[in-house]
One Martini backbone bead per residue (centre of mass of N, CA, C, O) as a GRO file, in nm:
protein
  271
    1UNK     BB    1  -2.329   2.477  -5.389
    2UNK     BB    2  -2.500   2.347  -5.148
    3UNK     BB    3  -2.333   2.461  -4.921
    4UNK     BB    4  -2.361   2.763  -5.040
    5UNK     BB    5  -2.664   2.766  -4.942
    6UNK     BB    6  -2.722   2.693  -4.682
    7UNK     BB    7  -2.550   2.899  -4.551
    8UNK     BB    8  -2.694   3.127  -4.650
    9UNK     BB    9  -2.961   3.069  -4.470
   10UNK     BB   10  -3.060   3.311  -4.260
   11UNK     BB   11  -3.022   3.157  -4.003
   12UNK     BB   12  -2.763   3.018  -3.932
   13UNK     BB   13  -2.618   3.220  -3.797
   14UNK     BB   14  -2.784   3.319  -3.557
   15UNK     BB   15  -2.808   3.070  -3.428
   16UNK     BB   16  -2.534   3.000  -3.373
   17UNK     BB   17  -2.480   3.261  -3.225
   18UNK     BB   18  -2.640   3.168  -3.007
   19UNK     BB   19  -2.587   2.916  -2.913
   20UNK     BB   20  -2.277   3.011  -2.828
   21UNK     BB   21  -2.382   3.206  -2.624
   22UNK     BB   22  -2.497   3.052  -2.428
   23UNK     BB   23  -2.260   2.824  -2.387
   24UNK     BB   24  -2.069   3.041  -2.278
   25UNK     BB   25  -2.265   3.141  -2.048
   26UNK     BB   26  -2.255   2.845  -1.890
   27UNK     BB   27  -1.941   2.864  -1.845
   28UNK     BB   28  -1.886   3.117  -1.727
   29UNK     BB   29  -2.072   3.009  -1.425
   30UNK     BB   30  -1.904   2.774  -1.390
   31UNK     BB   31  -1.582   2.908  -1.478
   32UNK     BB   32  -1.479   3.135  -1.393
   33UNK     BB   33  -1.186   3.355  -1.413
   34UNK     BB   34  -1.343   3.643  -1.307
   35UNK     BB   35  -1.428   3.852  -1.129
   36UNK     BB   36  -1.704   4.089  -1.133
   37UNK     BB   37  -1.752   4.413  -1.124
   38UNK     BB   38  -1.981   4.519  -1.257
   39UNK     BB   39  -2.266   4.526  -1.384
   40UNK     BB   40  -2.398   4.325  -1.573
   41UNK     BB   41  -2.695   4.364  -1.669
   42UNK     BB   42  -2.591   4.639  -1.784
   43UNK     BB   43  -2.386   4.554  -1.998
   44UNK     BB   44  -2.549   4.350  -2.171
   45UNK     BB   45  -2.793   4.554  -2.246
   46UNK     BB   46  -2.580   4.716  -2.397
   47UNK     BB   47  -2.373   4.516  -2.581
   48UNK     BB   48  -2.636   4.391  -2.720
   49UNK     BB   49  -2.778   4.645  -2.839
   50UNK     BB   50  -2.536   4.721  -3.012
   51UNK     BB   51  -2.521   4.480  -3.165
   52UNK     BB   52  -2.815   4.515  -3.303
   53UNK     BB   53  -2.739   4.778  -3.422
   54UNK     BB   54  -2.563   4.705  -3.610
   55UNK     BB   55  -2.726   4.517  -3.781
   56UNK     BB   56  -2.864   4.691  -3.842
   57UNK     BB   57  -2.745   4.920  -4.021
   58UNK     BB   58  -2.630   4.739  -4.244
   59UNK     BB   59  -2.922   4.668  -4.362
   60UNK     BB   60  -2.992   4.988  -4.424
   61UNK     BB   61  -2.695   5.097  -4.564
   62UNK     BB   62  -2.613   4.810  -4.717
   63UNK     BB   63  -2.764   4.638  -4.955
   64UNK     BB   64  -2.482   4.456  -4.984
   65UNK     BB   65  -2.332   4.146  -4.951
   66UNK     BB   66  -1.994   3.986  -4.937
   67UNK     BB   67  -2.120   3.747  -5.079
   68UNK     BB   68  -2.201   3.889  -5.293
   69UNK     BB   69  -1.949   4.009  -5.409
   70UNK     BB   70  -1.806   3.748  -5.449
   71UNK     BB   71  -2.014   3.656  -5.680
   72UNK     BB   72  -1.939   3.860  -5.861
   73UNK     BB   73  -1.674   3.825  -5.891
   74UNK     BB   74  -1.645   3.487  -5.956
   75UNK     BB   75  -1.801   3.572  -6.240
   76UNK     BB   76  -1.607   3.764  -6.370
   77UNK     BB   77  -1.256   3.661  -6.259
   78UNK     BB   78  -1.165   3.825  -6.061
   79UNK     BB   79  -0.887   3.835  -5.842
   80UNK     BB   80  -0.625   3.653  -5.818
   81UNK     BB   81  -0.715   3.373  -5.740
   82UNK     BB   82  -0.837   3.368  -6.017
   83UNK     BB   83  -0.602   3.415  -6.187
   84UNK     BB   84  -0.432   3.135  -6.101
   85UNK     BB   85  -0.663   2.885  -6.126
   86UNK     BB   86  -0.780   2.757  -5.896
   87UNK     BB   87  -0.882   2.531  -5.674
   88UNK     BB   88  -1.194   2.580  -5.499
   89UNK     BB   89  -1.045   2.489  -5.248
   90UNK     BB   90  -0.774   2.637  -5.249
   91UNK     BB   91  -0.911   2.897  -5.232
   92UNK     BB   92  -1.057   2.908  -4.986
   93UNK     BB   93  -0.789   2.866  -4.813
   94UNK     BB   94  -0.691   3.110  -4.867
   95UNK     BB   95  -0.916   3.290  -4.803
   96UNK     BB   96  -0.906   3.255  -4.488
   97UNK     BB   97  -0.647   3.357  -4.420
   98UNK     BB   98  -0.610   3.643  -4.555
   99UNK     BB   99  -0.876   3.733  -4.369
  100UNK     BB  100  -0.729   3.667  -4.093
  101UNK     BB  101  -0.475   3.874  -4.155
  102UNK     BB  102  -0.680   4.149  -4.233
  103UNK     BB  103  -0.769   4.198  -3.926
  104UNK     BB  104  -0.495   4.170  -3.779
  105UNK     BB  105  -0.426   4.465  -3.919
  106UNK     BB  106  -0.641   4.600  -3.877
  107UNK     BB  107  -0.661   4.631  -3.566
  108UNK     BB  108  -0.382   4.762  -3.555
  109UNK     BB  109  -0.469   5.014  -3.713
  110UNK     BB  110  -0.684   5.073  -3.446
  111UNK     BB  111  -0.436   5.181  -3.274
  112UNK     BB  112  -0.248   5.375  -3.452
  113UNK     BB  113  -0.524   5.542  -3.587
  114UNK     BB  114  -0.677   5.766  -3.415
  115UNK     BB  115  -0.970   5.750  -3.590
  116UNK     BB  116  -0.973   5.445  -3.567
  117UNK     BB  117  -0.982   5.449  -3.201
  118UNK     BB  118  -1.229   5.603  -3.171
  119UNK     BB  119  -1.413   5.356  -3.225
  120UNK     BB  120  -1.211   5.118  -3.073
  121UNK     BB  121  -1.304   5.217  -2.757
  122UNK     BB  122  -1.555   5.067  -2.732
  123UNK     BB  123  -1.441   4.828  -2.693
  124UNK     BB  124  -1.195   4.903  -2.459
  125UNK     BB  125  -1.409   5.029  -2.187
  126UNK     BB  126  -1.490   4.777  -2.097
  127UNK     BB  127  -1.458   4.668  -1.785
  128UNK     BB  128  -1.510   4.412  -1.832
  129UNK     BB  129  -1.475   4.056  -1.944
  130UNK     BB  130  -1.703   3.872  -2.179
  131UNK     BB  131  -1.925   3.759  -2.429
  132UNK     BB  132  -2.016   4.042  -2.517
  133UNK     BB  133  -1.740   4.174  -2.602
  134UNK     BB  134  -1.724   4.049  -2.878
  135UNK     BB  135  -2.011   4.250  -2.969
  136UNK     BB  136  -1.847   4.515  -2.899
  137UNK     BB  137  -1.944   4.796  -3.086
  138UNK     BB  138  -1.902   5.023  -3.351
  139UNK     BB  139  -2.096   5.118  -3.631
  140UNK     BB  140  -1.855   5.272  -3.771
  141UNK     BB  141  -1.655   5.043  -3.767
  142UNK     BB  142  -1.836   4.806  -3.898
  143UNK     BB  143  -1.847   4.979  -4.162
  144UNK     BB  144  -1.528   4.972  -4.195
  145UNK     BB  145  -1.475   4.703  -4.196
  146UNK     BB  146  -1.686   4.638  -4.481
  147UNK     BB  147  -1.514   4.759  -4.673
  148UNK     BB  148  -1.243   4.648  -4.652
  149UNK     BB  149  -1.351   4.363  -4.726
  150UNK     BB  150  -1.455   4.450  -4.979
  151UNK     BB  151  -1.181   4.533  -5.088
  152UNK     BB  152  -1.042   4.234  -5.067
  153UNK     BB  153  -1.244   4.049  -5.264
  154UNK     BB  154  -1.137   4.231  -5.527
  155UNK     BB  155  -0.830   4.131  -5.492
  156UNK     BB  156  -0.861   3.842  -5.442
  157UNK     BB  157  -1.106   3.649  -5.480
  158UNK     BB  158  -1.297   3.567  -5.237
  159UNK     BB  159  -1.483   3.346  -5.174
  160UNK     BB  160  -1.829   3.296  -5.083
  161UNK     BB  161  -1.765   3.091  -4.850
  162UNK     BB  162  -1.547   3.216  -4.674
  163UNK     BB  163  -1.671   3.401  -4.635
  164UNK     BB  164  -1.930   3.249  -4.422
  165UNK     BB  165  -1.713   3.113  -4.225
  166UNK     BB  166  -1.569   3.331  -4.127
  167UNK     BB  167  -1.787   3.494  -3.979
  168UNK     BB  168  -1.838   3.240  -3.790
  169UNK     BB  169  -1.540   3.282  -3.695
  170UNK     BB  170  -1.574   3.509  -3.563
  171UNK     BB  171  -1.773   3.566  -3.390
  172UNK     BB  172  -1.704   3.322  -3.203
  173UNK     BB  173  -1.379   3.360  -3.155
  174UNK     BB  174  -1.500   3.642  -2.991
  175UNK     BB  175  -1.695   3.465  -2.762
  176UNK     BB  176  -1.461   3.325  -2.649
  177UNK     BB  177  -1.193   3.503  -2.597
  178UNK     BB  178  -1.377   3.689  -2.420
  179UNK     BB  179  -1.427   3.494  -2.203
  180UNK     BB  180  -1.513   3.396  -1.864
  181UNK     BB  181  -1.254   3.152  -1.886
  182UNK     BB  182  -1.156   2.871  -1.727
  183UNK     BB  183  -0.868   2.741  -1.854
  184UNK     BB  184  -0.670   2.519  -1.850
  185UNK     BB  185  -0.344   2.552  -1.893
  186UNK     BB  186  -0.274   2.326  -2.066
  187UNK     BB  187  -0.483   2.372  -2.272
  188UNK     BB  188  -0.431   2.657  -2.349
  189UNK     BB  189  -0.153   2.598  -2.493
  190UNK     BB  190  -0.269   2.452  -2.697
  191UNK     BB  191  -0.482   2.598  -2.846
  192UNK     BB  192  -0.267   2.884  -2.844
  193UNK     BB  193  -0.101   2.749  -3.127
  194UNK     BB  194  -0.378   2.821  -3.299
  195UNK     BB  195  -0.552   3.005  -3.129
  196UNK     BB  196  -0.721   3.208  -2.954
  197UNK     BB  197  -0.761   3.285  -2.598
  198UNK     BB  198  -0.870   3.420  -2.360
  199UNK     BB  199  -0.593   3.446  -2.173
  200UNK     BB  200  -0.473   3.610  -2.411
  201UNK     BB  201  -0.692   3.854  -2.473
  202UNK     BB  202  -0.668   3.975  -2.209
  203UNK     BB  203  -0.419   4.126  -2.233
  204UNK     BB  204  -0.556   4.348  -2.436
  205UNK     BB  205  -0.756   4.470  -2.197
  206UNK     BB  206  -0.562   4.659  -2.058
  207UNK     BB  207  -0.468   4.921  -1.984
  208UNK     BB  208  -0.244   4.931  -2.055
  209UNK     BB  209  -0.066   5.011  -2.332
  210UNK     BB  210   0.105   4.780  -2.354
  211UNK     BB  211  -0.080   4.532  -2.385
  212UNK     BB  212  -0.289   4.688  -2.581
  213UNK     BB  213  -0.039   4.611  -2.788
  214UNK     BB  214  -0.135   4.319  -2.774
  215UNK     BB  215  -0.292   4.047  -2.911
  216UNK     BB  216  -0.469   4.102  -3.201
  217UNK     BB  217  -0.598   3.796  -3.242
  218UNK     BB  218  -0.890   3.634  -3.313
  219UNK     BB  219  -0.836   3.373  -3.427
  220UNK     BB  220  -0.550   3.347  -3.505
  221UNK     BB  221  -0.216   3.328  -3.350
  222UNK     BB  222   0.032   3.322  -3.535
  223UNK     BB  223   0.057   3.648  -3.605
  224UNK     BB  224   0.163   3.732  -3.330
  225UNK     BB  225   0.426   3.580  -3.358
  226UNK     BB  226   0.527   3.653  -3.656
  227UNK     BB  227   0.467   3.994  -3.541
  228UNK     BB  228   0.583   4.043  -3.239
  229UNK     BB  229   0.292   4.048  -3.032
  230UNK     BB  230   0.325   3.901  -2.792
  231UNK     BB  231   0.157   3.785  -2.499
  232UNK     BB  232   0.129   3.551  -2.237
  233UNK     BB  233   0.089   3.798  -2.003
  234UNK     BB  234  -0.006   3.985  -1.719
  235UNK     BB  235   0.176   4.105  -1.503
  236UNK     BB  236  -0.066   4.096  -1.250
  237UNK     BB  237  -0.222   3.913  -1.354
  238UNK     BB  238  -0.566   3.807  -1.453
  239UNK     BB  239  -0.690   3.894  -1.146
  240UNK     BB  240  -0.541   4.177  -1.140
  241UNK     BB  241  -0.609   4.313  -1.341
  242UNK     BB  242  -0.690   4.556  -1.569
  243UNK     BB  243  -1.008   4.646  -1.740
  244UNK     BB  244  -0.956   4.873  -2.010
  245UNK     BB  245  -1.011   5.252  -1.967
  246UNK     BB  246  -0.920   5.509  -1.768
  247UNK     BB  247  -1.141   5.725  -1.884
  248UNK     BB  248  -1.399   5.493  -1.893
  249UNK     BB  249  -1.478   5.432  -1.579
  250UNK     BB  250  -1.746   5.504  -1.526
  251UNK     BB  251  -2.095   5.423  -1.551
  252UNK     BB  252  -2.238   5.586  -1.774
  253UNK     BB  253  -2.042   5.390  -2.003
  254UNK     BB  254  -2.263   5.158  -2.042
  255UNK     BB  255  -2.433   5.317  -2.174
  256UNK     BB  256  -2.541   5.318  -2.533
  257UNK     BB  257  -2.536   5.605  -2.573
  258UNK     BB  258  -2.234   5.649  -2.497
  259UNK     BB  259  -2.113   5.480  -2.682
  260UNK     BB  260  -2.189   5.641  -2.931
  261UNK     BB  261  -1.979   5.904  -2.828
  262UNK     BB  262  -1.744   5.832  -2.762
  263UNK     BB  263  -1.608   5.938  -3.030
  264UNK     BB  264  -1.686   6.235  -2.941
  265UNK     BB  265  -1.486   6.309  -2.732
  266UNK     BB  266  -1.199   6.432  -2.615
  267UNK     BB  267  -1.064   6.171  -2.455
  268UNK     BB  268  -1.002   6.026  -2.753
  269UNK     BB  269  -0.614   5.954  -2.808
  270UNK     BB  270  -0.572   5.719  -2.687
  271UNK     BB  271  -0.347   5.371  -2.767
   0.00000   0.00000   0.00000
């Protein structure tokens, strides 16, 4: 349990958060793999302050930490893998499975179900795609994708070390994945074997309705290929390809304020 204290830590979190996006940010200025069309400078304003207004959001509207959810199931005894009285390792490797297969779930559903598209679109609207676009969600996305989550938690209990490895792994490789990062092609090949690389989600960021909806695993590769979801490349190849959604190229859906309206204008049906 020292490892799982240790992990709760309030900074740890955000500190690694911050590491990894620093050094993100200086290898996409070393490596670009695309020129950015528009003001990096006002999207990075607009993508970080969303991110921030969100967590501020899930801290002040919901008062229970998903490890806690966690802990308080795993000492009732709740949820499948509690009863099937795994060894605490073995269980804690199938909760990270378990947990990386149902965002990937997730994901698909919120392309899918036009209500949840419509919180889904202020992610897919960013017109350029670099290392902030990784954490430009809605507030509304974020707390139900909280919920659906904390509903996983109940059913498998899932370890509360998992909970927060997981956390740390998703937030990461979504701020790898989205990065504007030209990994050599070799590598990159070796790679998403096992991840999600850069430009494997790029294909996800087409304007095409038929692109994005392909290649929506964030973490692992393989479901990808399991539910033939995958495309290995964009047709129009990475550099030529347009990034976003044609409805909300404007620069005014830069601003963070617009980003928050934007499930609620009328033109957000496309999926």
């Amino acid at each position: 349990m020292q490892t799982l204290e240790f992990l709760q830590q309030p900074l740890i979190r955000p500190i690694t958060s911050l590491s990894i996006l620093a050094l993100l940010c200086l290898l996409e200025i070393a490596y670009p793999r695309r020129q950015l069309q528009f003001s990096k400078k006002r999207r990075w304003i607009s993508n970080l302050s969303l991110s921030v207004f969100n967590v501020l959001a899930l801290k002040l509207l919901i008062p229970i930490s998903l490890t806690a959810i966690a802990v308080k199931v795993q000492d009732s005894g709740l949820g499948l893998l509690n009863i099937l009285k795994m060894s605490y390792l073995i269980q804690t490797g199938f909760s990270l499975i378990l947990l990386d297969l149902a965002i990937y779930f997730q994901h698909v559903l919120t392309h899918k179900i036009s209500f949840l598209w419509k919180f889904h679109q202020v992610h897919h609207a960013d017109v350029d795609l670099d290392v902030t676009s990784g954490n430009r969600f809605h507030p509304i996305e974020i707390i139900i994708s909280f919920f659906y989550k904390a509903l996983l938690v109940l059913i498998f209990g899932v370890t509360p070390i998992s909970i927060i490895i997981f956390e740390i792994m998703l937030n990461s490789l979504a701020m790898f994945n989205h990065a504007n990062l030209n990994i050599p092609i070799s590598l990159d090949k070796i790679l998403r074997i096992l991840i999600v690389t850069p430009d494997m989600h790029r294909v996800h960021h087409s304007v095409s309705s038929d692109e994005h909806n392909k290649n929506f695993g964030f973490n692992l590769s393989c479901w990808d290929y399991l539910f033939r979801t995958y495309q290995s490349a964009p047709l129009l190849g990475h550099k030529e390809k347009v990034i976003g959604l044609d409805f909300f190229r404007d620069d005014k859906y830069i601003h963070p304020f617009e980003l928050l309206k934007m499930p609620f204008l009328k033109r957000n049906d496309e999926t």
